[in-house]
C-alpha positions as CSV (number, residue, x, y, z in Angstrom):
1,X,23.0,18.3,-10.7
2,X,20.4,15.5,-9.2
3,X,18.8,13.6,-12.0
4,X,15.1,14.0,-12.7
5,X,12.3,12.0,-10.6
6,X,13.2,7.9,-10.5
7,X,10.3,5.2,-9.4
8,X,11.4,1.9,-9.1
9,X,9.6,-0.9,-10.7
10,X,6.9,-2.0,-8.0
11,X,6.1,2.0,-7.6
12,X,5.4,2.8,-11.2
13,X,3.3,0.0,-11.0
14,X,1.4,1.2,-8.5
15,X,0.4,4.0,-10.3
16,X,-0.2,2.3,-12.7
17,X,2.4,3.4,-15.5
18,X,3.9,1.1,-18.1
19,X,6.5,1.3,-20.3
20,X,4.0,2.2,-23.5
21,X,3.5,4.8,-21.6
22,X,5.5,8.5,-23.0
23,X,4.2,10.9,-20.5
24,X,2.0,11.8,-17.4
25,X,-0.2,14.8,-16.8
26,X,0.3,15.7,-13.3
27,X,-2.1,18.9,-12.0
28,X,-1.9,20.9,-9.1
29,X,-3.9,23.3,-8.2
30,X,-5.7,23.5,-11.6
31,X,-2.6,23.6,-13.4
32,X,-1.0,20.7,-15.4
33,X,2.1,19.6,-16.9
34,X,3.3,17.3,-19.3
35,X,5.8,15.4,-18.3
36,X,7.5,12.7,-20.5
37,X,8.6,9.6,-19.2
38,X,12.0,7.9,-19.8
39,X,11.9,4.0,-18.9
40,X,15.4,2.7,-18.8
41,X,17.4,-0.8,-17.1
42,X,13.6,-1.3,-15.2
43,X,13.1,2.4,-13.9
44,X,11.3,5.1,-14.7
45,X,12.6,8.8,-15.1
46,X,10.3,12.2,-15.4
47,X,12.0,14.2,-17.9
48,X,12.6,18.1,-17.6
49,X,9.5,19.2,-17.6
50,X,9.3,17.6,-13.9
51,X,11.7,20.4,-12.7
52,X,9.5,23.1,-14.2
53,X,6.3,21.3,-12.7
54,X,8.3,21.5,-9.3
55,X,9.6,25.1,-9.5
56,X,6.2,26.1,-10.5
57,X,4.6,24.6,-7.7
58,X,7.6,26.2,-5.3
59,X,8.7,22.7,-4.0
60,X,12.0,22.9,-1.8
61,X,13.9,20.3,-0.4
62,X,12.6,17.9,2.5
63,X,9.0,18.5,1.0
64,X,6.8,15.5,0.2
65,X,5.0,14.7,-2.9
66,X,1.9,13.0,-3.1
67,X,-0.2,11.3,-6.6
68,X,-3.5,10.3,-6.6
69,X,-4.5,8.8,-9.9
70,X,-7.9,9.7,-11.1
71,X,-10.5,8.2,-13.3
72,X,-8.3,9.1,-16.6
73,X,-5.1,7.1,-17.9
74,X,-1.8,9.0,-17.5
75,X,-3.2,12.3,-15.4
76,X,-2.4,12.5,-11.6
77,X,-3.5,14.8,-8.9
78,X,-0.3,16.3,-7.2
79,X,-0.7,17.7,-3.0
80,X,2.3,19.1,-1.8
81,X,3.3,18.4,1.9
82,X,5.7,20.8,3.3
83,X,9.0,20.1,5.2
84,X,7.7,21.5,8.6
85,X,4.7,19.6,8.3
86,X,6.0,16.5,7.9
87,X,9.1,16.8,9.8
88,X,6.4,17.2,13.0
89,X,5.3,13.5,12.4
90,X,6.0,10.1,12.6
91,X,5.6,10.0,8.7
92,X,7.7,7.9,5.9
93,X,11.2,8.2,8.2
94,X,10.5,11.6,9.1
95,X,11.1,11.7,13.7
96,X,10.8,8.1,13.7
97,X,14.0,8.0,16.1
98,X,13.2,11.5,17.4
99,X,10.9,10.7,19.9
100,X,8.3,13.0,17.9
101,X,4.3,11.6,19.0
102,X,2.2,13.1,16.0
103,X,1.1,11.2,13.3
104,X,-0.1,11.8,10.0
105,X,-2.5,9.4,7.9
106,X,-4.3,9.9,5.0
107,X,-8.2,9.1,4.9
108,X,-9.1,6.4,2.9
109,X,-12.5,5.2,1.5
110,X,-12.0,2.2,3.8
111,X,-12.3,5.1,6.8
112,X,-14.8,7.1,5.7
113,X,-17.1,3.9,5.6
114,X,-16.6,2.2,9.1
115,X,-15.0,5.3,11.0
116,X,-12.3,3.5,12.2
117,X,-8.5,3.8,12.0
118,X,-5.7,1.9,13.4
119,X,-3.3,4.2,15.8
120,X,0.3,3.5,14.6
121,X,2.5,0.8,16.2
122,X,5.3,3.6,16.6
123,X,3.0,5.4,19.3
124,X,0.7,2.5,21.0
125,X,3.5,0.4,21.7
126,X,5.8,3.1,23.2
127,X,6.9,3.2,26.7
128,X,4.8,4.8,29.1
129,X,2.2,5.3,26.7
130,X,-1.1,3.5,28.0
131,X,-4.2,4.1,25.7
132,X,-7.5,4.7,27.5
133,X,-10.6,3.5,26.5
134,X,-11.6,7.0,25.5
135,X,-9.7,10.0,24.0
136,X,-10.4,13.3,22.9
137,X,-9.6,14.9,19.9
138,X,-9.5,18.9,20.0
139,X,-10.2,20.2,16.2
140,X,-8.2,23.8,15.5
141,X,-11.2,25.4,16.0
142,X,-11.9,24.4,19.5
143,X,-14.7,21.8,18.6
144,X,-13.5,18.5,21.2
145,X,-14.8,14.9,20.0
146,X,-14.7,11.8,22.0
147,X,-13.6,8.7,20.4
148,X,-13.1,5.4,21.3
149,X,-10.4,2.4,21.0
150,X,-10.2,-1.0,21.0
151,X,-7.2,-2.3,22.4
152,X,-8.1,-5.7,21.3
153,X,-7.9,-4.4,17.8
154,X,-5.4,-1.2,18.0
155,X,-8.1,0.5,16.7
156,X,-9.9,4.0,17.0
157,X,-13.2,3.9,16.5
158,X,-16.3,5.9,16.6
159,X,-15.4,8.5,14.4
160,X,-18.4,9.0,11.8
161,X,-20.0,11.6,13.3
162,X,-16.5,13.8,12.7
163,X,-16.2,12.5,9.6
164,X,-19.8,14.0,8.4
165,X,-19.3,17.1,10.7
166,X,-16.6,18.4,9.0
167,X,-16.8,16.4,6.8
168,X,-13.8,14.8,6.0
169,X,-13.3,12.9,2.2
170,X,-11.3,10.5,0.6
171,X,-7.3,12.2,0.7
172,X,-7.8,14.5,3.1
173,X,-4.8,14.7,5.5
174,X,-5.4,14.0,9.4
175,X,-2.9,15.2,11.8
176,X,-2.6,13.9,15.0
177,X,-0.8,16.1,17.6
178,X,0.0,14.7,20.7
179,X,-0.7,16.4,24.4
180,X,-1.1,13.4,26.3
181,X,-1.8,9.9,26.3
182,X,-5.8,10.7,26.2
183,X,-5.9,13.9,24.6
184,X,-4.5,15.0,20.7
185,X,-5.2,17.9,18.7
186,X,-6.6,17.0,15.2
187,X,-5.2,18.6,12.7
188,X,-7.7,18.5,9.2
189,X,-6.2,19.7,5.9
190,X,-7.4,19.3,2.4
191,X,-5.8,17.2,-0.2
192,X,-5.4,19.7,-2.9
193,X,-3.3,22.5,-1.9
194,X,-3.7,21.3,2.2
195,X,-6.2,23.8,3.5
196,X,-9.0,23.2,5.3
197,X,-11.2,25.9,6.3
198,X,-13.1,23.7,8.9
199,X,-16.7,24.5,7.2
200,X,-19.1,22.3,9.5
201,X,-21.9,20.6,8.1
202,X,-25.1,21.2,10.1
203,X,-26.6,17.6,8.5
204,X,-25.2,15.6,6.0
205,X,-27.0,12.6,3.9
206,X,-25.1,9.1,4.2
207,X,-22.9,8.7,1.5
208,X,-22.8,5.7,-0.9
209,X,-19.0,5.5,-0.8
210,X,-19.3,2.0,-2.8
211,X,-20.3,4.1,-6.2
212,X,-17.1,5.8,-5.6
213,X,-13.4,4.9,-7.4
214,X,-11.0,3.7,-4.6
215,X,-7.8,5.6,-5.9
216,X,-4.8,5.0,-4.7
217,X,-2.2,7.5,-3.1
218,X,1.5,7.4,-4.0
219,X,3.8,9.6,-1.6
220,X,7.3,11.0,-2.5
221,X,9.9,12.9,-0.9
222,X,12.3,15.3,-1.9
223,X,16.0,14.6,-0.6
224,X,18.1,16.4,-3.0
225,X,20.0,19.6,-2.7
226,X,18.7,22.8,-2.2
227,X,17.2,22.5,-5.8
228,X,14.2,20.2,-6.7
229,X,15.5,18.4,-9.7
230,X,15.3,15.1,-7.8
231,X,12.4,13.7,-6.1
232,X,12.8,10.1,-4.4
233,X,10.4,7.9,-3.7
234,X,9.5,7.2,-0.1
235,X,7.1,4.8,2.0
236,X,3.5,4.9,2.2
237,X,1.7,6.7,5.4
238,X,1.6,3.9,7.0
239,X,5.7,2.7,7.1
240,X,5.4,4.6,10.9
241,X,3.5,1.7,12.3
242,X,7.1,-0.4,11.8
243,X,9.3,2.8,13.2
244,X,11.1,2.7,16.5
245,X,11.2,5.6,19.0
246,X,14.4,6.7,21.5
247,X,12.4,5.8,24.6
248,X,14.6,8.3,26.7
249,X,12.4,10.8,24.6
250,X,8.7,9.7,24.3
251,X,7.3,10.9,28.4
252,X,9.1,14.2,29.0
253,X,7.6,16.4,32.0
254,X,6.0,19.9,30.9
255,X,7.9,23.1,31.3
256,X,5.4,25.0,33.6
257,X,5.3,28.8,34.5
258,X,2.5,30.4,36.0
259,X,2.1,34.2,35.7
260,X,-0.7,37.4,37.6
261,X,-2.7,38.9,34.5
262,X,-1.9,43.1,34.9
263,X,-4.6,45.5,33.0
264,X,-2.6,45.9,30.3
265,X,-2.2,42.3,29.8
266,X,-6.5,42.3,29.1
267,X,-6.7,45.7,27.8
268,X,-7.2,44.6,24.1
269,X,-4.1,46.0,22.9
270,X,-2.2,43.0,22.1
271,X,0.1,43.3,25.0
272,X,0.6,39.6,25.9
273,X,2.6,38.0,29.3
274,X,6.4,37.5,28.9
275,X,7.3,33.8,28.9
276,X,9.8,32.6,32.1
277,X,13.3,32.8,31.2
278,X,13.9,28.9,32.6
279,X,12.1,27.8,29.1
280,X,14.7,30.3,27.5
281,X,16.5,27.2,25.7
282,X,13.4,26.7,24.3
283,X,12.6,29.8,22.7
284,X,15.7,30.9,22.0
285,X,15.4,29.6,18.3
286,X,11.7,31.5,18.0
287,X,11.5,34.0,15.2
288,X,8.6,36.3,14.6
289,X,7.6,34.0,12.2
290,X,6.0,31.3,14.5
291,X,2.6,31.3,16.0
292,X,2.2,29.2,19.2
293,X,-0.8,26.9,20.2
294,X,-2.5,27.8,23.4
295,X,-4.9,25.2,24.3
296,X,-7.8,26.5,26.9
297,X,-9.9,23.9,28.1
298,X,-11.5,22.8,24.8
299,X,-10.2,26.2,22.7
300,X,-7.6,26.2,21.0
301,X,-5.8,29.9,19.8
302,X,-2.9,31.0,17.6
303,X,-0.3,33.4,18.9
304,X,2.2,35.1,17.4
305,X,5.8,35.3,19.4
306,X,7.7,38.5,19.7
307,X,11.2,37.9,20.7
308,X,14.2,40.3,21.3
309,X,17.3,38.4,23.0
310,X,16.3,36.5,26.4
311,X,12.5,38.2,26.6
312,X,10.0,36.7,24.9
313,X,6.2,37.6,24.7
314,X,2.8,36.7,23.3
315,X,2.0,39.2,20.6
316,X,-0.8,39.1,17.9
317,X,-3.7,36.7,18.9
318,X,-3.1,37.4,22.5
319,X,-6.3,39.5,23.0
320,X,-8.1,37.2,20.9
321,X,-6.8,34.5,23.4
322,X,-8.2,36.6,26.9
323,X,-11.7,37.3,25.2
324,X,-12.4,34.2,23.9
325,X,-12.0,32.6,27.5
326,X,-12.9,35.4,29.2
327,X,-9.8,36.2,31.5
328,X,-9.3,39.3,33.4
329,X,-7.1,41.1,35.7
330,X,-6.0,39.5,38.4
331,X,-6.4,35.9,37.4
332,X,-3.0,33.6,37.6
333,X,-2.2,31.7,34.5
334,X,-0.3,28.0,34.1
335,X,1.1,27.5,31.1
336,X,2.5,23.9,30.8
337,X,4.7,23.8,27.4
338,X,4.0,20.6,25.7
339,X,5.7,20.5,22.7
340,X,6.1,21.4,19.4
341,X,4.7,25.2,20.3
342,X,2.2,24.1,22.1
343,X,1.0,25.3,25.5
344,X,-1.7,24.4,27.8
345,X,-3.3,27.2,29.7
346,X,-5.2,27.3,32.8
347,X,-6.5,29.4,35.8
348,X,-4.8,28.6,39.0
């Protein structure tokens, strides 16, 4: 059996823990724990009541942990990242040598005052990857914003408008997926419990961020068995900017098909086109489980797959897709595969 939770010195600190200190209260989703604290040889152990804390919130291994220390001594707000989200970016180890171009960061009060991030060293300085002046980012519910970078200062900038749109707040989780070198698909989820419902704000009043308490953000992984006994610390958000990328893998050419929309493939039944069999050793893996991203000009849509040996189709969401950009019979489809289950559609 793993032992419970470590944190090495310079971590506990950064919570700021010390060793007078006989428990924590860490909530998630309005639920707390008490968890005693064990200091021993200059390192700090979370006592059984961490396991219960992590089977209650249905942690499994590969997931990533993250505090945030509020106004009161000894209590900690707890977000939960899950394996498959992380494992999709350039996050704390995570893809670093997989060639993998998303990014995660975490918005800071720092950001929500200037509107300006830096884009991670792993992805600028890649090979083949030339920044424009301009890039779009394509929110998950089809709203596009322009922003703008500074080469001069790796930085992208411009970005207040989206943040009071949204609006986006200290600790919420920005996801970065990558379609080309001017165009990603921002990803917005919610510190506590990551959801976002993408609620926009029709005006919003400037906020006084400076009568606000920075807090800080620890983040931990889970690399123990199958169990979650043992949680280890990892790097902050940021440790991507020092990650190196297998070059052979950052520019790969999309996997394009182009198909003639039938009747029944617009007939509101769900009925979507079968994918080529050349991308079969791409979808070969796909369970009923996954939904694909079909990116439309500036809408984005979410389709299920249904696979049964070497034919694959678009399922649920499909007549969604054909409404919402207005496609009918007769009309030939690209679809360029991107990545990551993401496809760009267009009308040929």
């Amino acid at each position: 059996m793993c032992p419970y939770k470590v944190l090495q010195k310079d971590e506990w600190e950064r919570l700021a823990l010390v060793e007078s200190m006989d428990f924590v209260k860490l909530t998630y989703k309005s639920v707390t724990w008490v968890v005693k604290l064990k200091w021993e040889n200059g390192k700090l152990y979370f006592g059984r009541m961490w396991n219960a804390f992590a089977k209650a919130g249905n942690m499994r291994k590969g997931d990533t942990i993250a505090f945030q220390k509020t106004e009161k001594a000894q209590k900690y707000m707890i977000c939960i990242f899950e394996r498959d989200l992380c494992s999709k970016c350039n996050y704390a180890g995570l893809g670093q040598k997989s060639g993998i171009m998303d990014w995660l960061k975490i918005a800071n009060f720092e950001f929500i005052s200037t509107g300006e991030m830096e884009i991670p060293r792993v992805f600028r300085d890649s090979p083949g990857v030339s920044i424009p002046e301009k890039m779009n980012l394509i929110l998950r519910d089809g709203e596009t914003v322009v922003v703008k970078y500074s080469p001069e200062r790796k930085m992208l900038y411009g970005m207040r408008n989206l943040i009071h749109q949204y609006p986006i707040k200290p600790t919420d989780v920005m996801i970065f997926t990558f379609i080309n070198h001017c165009l990603f698909v921002l990803s917005l989820f919610k510190f506590s419990g990551m959801e976002s419902k993408y609620i926009v704000q029709e005006s919003v009043g400037a906020e006084d961020v400076n009568k606000k308490i920075g807090e800080d953000i620890i983040v931990v992984s889970d690399d123990c068995d199958e169990d979650v006994e043992d949680v280890v610390l990892a790097d902050d958000p940021d440790v991507a900017d020092n990650a190196e990328v297998d070059a052979a893998k950052v520019v790969a050419e999309p996997i394009s098909s182009r198909v003639t929309l039938r009747a029944s493939h617009v007939d509101k039944r769900q009925h979507g086109v079968y994918l080529s069999p050349s991308i079969y050793s791409t979808y070969k893996s796909w369970t009923g489980l996954i939904n694909v991203r079909l990116i439309f000009g500036a809408r984005i849509s979410f389709v299920s797959i249904l696979r049964s040996g070497k034919v694959c189709r678009f399922g649920k969401g499909w007549s969604e897709f054909t409404m919402a950009n207005e496609l009918a019979e007769g009309q030939v489809l690209q679809l360029d595969y991107i990545d990551d289950f993401t496809f760009q559609v267009e009308v040929v």
